[in-house]
C-alpha positions as CSV (number, residue, x, y, z in Angstrom):
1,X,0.0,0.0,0.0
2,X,2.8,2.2,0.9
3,X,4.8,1.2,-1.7
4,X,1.9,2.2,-4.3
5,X,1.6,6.1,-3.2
6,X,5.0,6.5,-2.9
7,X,5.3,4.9,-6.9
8,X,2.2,7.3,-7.7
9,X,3.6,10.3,-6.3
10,X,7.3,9.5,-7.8
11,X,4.8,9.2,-11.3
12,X,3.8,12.3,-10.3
13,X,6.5,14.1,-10.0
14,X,8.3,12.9,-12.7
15,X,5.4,13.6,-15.0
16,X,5.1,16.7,-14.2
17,X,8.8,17.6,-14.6
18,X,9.1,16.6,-17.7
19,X,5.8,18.3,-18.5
20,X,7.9,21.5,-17.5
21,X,10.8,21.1,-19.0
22,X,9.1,20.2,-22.3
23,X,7.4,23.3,-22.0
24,X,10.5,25.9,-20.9
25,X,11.8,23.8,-24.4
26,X,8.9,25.1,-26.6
27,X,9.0,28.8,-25.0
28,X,13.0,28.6,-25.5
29,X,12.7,27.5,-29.1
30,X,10.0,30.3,-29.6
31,X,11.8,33.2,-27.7
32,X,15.5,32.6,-29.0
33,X,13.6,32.1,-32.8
34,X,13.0,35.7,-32.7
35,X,16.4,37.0,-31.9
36,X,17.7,34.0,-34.3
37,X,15.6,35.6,-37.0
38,X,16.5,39.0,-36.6
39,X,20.9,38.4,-35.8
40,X,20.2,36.5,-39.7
41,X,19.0,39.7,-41.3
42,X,21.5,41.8,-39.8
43,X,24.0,38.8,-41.0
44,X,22.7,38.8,-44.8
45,X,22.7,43.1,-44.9
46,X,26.4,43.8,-43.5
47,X,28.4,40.4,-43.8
48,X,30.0,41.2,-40.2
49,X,30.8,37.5,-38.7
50,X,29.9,39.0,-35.3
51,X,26.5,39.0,-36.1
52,X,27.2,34.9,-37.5
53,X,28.5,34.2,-34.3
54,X,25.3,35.7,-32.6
55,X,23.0,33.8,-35.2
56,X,24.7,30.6,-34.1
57,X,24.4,31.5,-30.5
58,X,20.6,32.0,-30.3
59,X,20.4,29.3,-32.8
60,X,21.6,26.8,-29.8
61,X,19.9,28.9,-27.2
62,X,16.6,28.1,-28.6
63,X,16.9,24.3,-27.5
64,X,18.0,25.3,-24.2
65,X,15.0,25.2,-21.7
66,X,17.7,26.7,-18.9
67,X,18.9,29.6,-20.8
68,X,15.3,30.6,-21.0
69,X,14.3,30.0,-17.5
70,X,17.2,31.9,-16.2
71,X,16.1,35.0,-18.7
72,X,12.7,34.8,-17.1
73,X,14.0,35.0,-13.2
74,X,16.3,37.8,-14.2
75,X,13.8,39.2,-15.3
76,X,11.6,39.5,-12.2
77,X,14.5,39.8,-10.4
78,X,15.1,43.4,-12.2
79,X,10.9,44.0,-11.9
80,X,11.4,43.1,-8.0
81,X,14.8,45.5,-7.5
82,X,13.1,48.6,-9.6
83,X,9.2,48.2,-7.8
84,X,11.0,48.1,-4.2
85,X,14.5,49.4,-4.6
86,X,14.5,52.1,-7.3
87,X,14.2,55.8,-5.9
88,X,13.4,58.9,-8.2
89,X,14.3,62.4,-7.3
90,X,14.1,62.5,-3.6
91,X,17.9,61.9,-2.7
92,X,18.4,65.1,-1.2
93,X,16.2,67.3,0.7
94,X,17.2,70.9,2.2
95,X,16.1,72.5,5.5
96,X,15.5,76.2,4.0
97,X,17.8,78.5,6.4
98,X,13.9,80.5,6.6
99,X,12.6,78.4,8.7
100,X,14.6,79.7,11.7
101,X,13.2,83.3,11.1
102,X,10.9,84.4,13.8
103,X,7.6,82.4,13.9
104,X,4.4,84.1,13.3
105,X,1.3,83.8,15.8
106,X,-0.3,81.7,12.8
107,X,2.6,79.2,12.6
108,X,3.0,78.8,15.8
109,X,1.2,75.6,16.2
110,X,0.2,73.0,13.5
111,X,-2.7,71.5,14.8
112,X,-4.8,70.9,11.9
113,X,-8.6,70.2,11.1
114,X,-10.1,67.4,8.8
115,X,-9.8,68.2,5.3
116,X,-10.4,66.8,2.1
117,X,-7.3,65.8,0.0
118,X,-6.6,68.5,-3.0
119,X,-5.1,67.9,-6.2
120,X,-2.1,69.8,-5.0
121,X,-1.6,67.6,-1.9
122,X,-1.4,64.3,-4.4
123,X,1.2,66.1,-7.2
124,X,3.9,65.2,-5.3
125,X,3.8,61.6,-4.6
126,X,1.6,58.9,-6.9
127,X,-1.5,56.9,-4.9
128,X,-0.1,54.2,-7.3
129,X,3.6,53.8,-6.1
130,X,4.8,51.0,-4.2
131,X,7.9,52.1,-2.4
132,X,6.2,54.4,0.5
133,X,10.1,55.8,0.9
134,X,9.8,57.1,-2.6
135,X,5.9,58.1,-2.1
136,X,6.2,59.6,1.1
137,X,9.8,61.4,0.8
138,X,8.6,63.7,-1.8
139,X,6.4,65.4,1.2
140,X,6.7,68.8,1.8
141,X,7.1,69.0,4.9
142,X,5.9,71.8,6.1
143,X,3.0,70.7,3.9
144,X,2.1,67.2,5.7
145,X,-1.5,66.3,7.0
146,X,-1.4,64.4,10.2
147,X,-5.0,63.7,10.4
148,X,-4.5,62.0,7.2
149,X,-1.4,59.5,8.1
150,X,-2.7,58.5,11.2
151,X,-5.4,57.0,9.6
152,X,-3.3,54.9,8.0
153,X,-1.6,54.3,11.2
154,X,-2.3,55.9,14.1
155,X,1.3,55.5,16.1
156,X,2.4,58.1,13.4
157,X,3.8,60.7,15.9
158,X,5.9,62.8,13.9
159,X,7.6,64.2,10.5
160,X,11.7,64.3,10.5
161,X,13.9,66.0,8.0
162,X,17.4,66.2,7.9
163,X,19.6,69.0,5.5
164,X,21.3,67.5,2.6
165,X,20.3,63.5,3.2
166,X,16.9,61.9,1.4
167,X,15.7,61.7,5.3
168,X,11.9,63.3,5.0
169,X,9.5,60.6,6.2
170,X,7.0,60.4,9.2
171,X,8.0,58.5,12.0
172,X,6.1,55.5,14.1
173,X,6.0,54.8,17.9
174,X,5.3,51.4,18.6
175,X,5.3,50.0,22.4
176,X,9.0,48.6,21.8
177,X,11.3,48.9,19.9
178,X,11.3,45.3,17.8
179,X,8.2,46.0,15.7
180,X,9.0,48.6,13.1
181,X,12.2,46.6,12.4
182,X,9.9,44.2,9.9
183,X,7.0,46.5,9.7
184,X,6.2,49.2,7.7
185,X,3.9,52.6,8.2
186,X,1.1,50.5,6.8
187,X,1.3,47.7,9.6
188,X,2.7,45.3,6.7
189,X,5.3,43.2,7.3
190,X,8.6,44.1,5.6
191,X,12.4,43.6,6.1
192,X,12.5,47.6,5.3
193,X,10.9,48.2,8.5
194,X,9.9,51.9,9.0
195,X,11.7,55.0,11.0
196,X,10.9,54.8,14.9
197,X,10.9,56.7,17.8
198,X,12.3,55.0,21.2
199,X,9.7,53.3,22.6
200,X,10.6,55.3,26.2
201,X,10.6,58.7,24.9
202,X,7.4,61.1,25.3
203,X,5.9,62.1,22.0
204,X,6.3,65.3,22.8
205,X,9.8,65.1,22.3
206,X,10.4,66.6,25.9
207,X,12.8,64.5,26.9
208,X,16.7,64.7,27.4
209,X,17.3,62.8,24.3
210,X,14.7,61.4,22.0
211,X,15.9,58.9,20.1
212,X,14.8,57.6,16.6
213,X,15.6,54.9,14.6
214,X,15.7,53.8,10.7
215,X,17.2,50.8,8.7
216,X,20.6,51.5,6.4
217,X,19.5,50.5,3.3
218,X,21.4,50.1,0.3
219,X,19.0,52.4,-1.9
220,X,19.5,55.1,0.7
221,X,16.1,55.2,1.9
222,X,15.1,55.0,5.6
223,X,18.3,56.3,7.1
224,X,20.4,54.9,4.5
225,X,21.4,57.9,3.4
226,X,22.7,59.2,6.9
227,X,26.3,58.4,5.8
228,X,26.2,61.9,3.9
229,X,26.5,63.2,7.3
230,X,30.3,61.5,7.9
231,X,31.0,63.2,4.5
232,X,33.3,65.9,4.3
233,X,31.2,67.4,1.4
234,X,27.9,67.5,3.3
235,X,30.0,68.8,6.5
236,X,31.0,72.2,4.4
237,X,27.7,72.4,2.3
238,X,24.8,71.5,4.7
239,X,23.5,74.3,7.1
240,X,23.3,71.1,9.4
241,X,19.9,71.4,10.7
242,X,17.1,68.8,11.4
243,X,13.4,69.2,11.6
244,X,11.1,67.7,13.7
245,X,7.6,68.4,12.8
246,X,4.6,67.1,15.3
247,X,0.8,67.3,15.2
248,X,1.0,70.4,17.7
249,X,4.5,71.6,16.8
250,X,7.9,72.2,14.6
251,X,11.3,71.7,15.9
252,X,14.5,72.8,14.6
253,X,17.5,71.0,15.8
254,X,21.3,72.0,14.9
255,X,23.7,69.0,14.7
256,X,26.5,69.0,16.9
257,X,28.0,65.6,17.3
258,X,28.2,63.0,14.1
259,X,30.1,59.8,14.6
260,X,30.5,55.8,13.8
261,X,30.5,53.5,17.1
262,X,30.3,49.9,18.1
263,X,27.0,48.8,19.5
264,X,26.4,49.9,22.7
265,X,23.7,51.5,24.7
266,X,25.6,54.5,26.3
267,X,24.4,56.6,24.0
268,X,20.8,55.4,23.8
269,X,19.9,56.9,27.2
270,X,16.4,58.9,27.1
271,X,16.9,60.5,30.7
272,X,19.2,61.6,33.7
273,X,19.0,61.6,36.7
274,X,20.6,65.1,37.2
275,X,22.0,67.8,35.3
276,X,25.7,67.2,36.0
277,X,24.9,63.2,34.7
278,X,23.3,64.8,31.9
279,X,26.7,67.3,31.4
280,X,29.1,64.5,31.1
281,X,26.9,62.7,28.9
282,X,26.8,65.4,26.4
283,X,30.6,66.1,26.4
284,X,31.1,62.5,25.8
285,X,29.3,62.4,22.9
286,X,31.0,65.8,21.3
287,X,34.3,63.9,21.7
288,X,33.4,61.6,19.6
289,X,32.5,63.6,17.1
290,X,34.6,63.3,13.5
291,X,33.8,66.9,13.0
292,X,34.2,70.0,15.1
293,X,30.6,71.7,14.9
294,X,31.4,74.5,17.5
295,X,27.5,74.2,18.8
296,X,27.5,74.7,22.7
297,X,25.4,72.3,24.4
298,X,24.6,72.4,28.3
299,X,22.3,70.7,30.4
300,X,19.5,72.9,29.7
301,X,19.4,71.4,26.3
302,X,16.7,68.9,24.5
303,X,18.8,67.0,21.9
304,X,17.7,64.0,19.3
305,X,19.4,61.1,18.8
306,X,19.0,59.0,15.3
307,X,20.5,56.0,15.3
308,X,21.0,53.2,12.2
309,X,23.5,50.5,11.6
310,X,27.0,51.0,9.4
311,X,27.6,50.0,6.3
312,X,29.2,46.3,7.4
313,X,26.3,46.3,9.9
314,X,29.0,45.7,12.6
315,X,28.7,49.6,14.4
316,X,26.5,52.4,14.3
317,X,26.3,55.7,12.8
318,X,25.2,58.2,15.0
319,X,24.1,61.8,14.8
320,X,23.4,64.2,17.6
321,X,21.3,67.4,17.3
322,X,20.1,70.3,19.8
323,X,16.9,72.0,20.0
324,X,17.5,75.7,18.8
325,X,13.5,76.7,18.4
């Protein structure tokens, strides 16, 4: 009895590979015909034995089930890497040294009613795109509707921006600091993850330090594009500021301490438990800076942290930044 379903199934199997292969045969003898075909005409007009060597390639190609099966995984491959990878004209955004003139009583918060979405609100990202760094980066800023991100999540607690890196996204706030590793803004489970604020800190950003976090990504999208800020280039060009935008309220932080560490906690702390506690933790992390900002930073200070692995995924890149307004 046994013996019988394990023979069927082998049957099976067997049938059915040879069922597949026959038919990668007849799609490779139909695909390389066409490319045969056309090297032959090029062959007959200019009498280059390039294009006879090409003939004869796709000649022997077209019996080759493999060749084509490989052309076909490529080529989903290349559909997969532009759909999730590509990004298009978002690299760089710029803080606009305006924003630290003095704020009118009509800017001074940003709490905003329900509205309808206007044609101007979609022209700068497509409904249709599927990489939400590429959708969502193309956000003004100062332009962003919070009433209509948190209804696509509602642990959307804030907007950050950082001078002269592709760094424009809204932020999550999960209750730990595991879940927006493999999660995106929509709740959908993706090795991108999503940028996060520390779990401890206050949405408010009142604390000490309030950290956030983002994946480096090869395509330079979540914080991937953070090692501009260890560049000399970006160190001379950038006005090195970093917006925070909330429901209520904008931030504007300067940068005063950019560095590459090995993992550790140290500089991960959200509070302290006095000021002189608080002192030496902020001179520590100026020394380790690679450049010299010449920001003065004292106890009295709210600073952000952002956080995201380096590029061997063996340290951390780190940047430090002060509230100023």
């Amino acid at each position: 009895m046994i013996k019988g379903i394990i023979k069927f199934f082998r049957y099976l199997f067997e049938t059915t590979e040879l069922g597949f292969y026959q038919l990668c045969l007849i799609l490779a003898k139909g695909f390389f015909f066409y490319f045969y075909f056309i090297s032959l005409i090029f062959e007959k007009i200019f009498h280059l034995k390039l294009f006879t060597r090409v003939k004869t390639f796709f000649k022997q190609k077209q019996g080759d089930p493999v060749a084509f099966l490989m052309l076909v995984l490529f080529f989903f491959m290349g559909v997969f890497l532009h759909t999730y990878l590509y990004v298009d004209k978002n690299d760089i955004k710029h803080v606009d040294k305006d924003i630290l003139s003095p704020v009118t009583d009509s800017e001074e918060e940003y709490d905003e009613p329900p509205r309808e979405s206007t044609a101007s609100d979609k022209e700068s990202y497509s409904d249709n795109e599927v990489n939400l760094f590429r959708k969502y980066g193309k956000l003004d800023i100062n332009s962003v509707n919070f009433n209509e991100f948190k209804a696509i999540n509602e642990q959307v607690v804030a907007w950050l921006m950082v001078d002269g890196t592709s760094v424009n996204y809204p932020i999550v706030q999960s209750d730990d600091n595991d879940y927006y590793l493999n999660h995106d803004i929509t709740w959908g489970p993706r090795a991108s993850g999503w940028p996060f604020m520390d779990f401890r800190n206050e949405k408010d950003l009142s604390d000490n330090n309030t950290i956030f976090y983002g994946h480096n990504l090869l395509n330079r999208t979540a914080f991937g594009s953070l090692g501009t800020v260890l560049t000399d280039k970006w160190f001379k060009n950038s006005n090195h500021l970093i917006v925070v935008r909330t429901p209520e309220v904008r931030h504007v932080y300067q940068i005063f301490s950019v560095y590459v560490v090995e993992p550790e906690v140290y500089y991960l702390q959200v509070s302290f438990y006095n000021e002189a506690e608080y002192q030496e933790f902020l001179n520590t992390i100026v020394s380790r800076s690679i450049f010299n900002f010449g920001v003065p930073i004292g106890p009295q200070d709210k600073i952000i942290t952002l956080s995201t692995c380096s590029d061997d995924n063996k340290g951390r890149k780190v940047i430090h930044a002060k509230m100023i307004e």
